[in-house]
LOPA-253419 format. One record per residue: residue in one letter; residue number from 1; x, y, z of N, C-alpha, C in turn. Coordinates in steps of 0.1 Angstrom, whole numbers. Example, Ala and Ser with C-alpha at 12.3 -4.5 7.8 and 13.67 -1.06 7.14 Angstrom:
BEGIN
<'A'; 1; <132; -57; 78>; <123; -45; 78>; <132; -33; 78>>
<'S'; 2; <128; -22; 71>; <137; -11; 71>; <129; 0; 79>>
//
This chain:
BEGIN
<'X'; 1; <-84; 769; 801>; <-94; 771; 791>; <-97; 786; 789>>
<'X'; 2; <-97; 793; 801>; <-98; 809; 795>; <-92; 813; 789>>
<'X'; 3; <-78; 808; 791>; <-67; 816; 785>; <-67; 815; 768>>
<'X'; 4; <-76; 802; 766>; <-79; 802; 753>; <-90; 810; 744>>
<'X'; 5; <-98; 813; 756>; <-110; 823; 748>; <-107; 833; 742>>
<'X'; 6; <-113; 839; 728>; <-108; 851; 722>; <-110; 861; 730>>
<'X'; 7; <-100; 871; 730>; <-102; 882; 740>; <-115; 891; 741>>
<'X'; 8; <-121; 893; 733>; <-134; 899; 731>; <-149; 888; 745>>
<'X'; 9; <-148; 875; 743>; <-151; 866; 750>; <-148; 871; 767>>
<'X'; 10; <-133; 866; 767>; <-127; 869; 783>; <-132; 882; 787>>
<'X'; 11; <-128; 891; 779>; <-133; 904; 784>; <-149; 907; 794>>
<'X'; 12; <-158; 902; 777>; <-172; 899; 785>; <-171; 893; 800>>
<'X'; 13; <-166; 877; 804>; <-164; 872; 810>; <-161; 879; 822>>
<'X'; 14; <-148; 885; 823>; <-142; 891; 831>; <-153; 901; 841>>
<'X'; 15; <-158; 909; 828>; <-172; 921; 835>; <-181; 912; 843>>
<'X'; 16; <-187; 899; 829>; <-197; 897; 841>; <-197; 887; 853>>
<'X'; 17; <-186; 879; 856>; <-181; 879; 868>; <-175; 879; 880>>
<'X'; 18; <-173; 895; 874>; <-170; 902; 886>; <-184; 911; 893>>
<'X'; 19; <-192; 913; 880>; <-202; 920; 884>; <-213; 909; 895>>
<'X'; 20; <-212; 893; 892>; <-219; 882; 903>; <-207; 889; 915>>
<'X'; 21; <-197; 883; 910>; <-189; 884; 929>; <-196; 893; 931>>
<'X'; 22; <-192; 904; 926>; <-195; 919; 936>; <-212; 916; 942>>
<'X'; 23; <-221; 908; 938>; <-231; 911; 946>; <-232; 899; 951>>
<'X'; 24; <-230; 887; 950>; <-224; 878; 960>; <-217; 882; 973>>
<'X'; 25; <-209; 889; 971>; <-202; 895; 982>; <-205; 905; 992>>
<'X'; 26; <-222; 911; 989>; <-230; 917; 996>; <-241; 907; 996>>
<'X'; 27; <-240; 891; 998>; <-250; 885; 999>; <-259; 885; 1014>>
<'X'; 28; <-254; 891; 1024>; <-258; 893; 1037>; <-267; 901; 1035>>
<'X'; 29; <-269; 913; 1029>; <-279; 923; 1024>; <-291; 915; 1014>>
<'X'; 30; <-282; 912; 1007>; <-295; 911; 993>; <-297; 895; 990>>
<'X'; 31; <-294; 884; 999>; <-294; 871; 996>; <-296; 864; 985>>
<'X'; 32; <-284; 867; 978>; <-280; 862; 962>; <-265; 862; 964>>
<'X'; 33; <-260; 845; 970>; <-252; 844; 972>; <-248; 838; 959>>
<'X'; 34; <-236; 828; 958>; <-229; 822; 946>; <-238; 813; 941>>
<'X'; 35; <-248; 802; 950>; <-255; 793; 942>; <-269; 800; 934>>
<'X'; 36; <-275; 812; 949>; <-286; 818; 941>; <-285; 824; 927>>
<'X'; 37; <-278; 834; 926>; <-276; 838; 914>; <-270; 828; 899>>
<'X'; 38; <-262; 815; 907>; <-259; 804; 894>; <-270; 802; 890>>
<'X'; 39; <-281; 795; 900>; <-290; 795; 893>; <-303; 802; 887>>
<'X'; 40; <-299; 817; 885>; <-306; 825; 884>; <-298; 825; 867>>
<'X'; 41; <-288; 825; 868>; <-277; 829; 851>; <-277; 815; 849>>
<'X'; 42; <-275; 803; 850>; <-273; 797; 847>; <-282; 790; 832>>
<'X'; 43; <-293; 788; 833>; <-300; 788; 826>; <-300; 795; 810>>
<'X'; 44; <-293; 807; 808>; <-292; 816; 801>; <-276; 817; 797>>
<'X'; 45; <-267; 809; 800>; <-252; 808; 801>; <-251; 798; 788>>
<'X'; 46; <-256; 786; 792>; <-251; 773; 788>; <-263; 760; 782>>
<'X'; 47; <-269; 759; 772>; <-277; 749; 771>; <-275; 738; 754>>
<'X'; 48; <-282; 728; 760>; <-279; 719; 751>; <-282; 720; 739>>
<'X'; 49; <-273; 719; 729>; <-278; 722; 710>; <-291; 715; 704>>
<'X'; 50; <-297; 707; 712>; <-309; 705; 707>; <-316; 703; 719>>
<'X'; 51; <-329; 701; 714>; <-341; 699; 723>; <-339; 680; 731>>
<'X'; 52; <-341; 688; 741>; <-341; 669; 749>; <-354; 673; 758>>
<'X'; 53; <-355; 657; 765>; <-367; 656; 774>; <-361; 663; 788>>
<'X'; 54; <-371; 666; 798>; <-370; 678; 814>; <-363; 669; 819>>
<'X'; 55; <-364; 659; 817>; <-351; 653; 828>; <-336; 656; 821>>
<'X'; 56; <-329; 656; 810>; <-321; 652; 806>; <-314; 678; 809>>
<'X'; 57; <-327; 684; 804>; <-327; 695; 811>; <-322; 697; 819>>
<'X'; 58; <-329; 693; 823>; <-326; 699; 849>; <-310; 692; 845>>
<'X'; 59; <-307; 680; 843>; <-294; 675; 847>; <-287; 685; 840>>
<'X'; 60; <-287; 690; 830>; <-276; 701; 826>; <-276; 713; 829>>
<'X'; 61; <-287; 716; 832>; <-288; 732; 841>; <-285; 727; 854>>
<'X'; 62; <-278; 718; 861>; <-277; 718; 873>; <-262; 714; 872>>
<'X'; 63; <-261; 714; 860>; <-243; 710; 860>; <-234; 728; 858>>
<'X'; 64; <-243; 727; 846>; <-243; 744; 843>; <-244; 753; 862>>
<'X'; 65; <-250; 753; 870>; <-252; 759; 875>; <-240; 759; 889>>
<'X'; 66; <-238; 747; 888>; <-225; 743; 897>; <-213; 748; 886>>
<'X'; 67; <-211; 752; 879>; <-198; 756; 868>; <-204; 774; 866>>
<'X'; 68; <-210; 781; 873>; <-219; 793; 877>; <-210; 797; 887>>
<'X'; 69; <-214; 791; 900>; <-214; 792; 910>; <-196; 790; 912>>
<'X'; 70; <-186; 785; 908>; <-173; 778; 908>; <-171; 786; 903>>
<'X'; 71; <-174; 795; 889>; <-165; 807; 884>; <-169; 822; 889>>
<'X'; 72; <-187; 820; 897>; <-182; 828; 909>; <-178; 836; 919>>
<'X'; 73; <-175; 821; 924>; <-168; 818; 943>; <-154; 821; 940>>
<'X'; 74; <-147; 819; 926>; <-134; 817; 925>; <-131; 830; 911>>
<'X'; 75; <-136; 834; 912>; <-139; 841; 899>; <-121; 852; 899>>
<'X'; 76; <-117; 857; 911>; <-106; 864; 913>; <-94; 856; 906>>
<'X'; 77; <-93; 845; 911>; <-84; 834; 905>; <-85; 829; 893>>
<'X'; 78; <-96; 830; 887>; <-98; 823; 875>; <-95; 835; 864>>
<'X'; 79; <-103; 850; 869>; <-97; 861; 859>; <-88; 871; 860>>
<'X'; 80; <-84; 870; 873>; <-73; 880; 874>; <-81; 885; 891>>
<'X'; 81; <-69; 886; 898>; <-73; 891; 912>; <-75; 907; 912>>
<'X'; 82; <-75; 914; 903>; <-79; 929; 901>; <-92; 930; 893>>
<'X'; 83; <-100; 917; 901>; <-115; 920; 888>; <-121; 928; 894>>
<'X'; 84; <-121; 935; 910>; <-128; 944; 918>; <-124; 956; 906>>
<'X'; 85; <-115; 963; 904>; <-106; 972; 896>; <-118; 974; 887>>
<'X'; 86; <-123; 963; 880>; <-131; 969; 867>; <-141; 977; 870>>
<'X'; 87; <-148; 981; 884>; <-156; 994; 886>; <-148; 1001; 891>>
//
């Protein structure tokens, strides 16, 4: 599916996560590992085209948030293993 995204898209993508890993990856310091920060971005990533009720909410911001966290535990593999490179 990324490979499908227009390159302007991927690009964004690419920056911003690499920019999660990288502080994922100093989560010993600053405790915003892969899930904290999903669900810190998550919310602001991905939401439903119209208005639903808070249950039907949470279950999508928590799917969204596991599909956060998965692009950025794996984010090397999914964008290229030189995403460190982009700072």
């Amino acid at each position: 599916l990324v490979n499908q995204l227009p390159e302007a898209n991927l690009i964004l993508l690419r920056h911003l996560f690499g920019v999660l890993h990288h502080i994922e990856q100093n989560s010993s310091v600053n405790q915003m590992n892969a899930f904290n920060l999903a669900l810190c971005i998550a919310p602001n990533m991905l939401w439903l085209p119209s208005p639903t009720g808070p249950e039907e909410e949470s279950q999508s911001t928590k799917k969204v948030a596991l599909l956060v966290q998965f692009l950025i535990e794996n984010s090397g593999e999914i964008f290229g293993g030189d995403i460190a490179s982009l700072f």
